[in-house]
ROSE-661498 format. One record per residue (C-alpha): residue in one letter; x, y, z. Coordinates in steps of 0.05 Angstrom, whole numbers, padded with zeros to 5 digits, always signed. Layout:
! ROSE-661498
AXYZ;...
END
This chain:
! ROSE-661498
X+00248-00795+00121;X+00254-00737+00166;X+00239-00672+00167;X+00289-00615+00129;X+00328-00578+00178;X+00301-00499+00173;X+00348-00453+00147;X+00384-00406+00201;X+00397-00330+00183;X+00433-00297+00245;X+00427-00235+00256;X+00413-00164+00210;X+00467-00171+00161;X+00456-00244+00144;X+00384-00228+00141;X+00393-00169+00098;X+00433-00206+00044;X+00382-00270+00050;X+00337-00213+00008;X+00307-00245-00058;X+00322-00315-00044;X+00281-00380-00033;X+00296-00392+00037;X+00263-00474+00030;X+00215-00516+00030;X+00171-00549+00092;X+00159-00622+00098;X+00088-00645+00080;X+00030-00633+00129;X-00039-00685+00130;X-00099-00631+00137;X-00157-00678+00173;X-00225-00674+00187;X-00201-00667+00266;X-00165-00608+00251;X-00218-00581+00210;X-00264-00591+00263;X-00223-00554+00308;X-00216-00492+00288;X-00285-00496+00271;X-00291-00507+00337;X-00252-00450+00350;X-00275-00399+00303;X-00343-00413+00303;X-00340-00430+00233;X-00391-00493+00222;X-00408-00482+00152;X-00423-00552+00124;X-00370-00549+00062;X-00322-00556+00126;X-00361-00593+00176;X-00406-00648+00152;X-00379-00699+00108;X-00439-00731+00093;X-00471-00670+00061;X-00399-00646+00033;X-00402-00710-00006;X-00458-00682-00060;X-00427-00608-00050;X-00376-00577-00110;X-00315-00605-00081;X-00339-00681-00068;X-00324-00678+00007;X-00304-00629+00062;X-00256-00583+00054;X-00211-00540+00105;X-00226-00468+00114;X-00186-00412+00085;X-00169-00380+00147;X-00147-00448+00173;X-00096-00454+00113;X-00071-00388+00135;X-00058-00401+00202;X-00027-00453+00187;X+00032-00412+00150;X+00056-00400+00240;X+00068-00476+00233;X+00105-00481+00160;X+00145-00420+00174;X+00194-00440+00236;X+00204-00508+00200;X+00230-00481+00134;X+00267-00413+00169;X+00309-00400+00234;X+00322-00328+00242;X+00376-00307+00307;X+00409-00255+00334;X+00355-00202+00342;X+00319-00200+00421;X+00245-00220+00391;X+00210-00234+00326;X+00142-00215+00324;X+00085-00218+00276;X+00059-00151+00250;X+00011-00174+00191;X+00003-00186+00120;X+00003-00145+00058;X-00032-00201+00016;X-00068-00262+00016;X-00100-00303-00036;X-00135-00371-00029;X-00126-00406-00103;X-00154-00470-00088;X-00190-00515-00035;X-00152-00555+00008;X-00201-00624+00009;X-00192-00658+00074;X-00149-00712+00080;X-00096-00682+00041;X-00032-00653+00050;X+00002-00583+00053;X+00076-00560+00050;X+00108-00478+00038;X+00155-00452+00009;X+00178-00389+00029;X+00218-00337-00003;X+00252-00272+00029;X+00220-00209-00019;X+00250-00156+00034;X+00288-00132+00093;X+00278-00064+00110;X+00292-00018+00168;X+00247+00005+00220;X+00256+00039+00288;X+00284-00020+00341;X+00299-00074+00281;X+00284-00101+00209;X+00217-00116+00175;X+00218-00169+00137;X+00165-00194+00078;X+00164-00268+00066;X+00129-00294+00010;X+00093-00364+00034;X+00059-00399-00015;X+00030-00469+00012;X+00012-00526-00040;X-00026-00584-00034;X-00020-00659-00063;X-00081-00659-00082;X-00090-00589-00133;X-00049-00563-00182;X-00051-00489-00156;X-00025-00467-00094;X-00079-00467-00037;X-00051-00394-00006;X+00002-00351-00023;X+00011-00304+00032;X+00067-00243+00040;X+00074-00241+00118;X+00107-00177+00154;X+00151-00197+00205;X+00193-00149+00259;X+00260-00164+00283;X+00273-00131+00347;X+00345-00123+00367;
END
């Protein structure tokens, strides 16, 4: 099966009106302990609950588990596969006004988004939008992180 096409909003207007609406949903995404392991790598990050299976095993969650921050980052991949936005000169991240982490992501499972459009408002040079991203996991019944991310359209 492939991969859902992402959803394309050109330009202010189009963006505008997409306001309040689910704009889709990402295809699934395998979280392994090689992934884990780099961004532990890169972060610094070697607690054991992420690192070291062996001792994860007897730990709360019966294995290893991805970090938090590595869920999060991974909203940059999700978010281009579920959203196309055009007609503006750049698209820039400028932060987030919220993010909760509701459950563990256990290695060896997998992650998809949804993201939803909560706002579109004006600043100087563009828009700034607000996307809701909430990722889930196959493997929990709560959503892993739920994330509103500020974007800026540049035109």
């Amino acid at each position: 099966m492939s991969a859902p096409e992402p959803v394309v909003i050109d330009g202010p207007d189009a963006l505008v009106a997409a306001v309040g609406s689910t704009l889709g949903v990402s295809d699934w995404l395998e979280v392994d302990q090689a992934r884990v392991d780099l961004f532990a790598d890169a972060t610094g990050d070697h607690q054991w609950i992420h690192t070291d299976p062996d001792r994860a095993a007897g730990g709360p969650y019966g294995g290893t588990i991805a970090h938090g921050y590595l869920t999060l980052s991974l909203t940059n991949w999700f978010l281009p596969r579920v959203v196309e936005v055009r007609g503006f000169s750049a698209g820039v991240n400028y932060g987030v006004d919220r993010v909760r982490f509701p459950a563990a992501v256990p290695v060896g499972s997998r992650l998809r988004a949804t993201v939803e459009l909560l706002a579109a408002d004006e600043v100087p040079g563009g828009l700034q939008t607000t996307m809701r991203i909430t990722v889930e996991c196959d493997a929990t019944d709560r959503p892993v992180c739920v994330v509103d991310a500020l974007s800026r359209w540049l035109v």
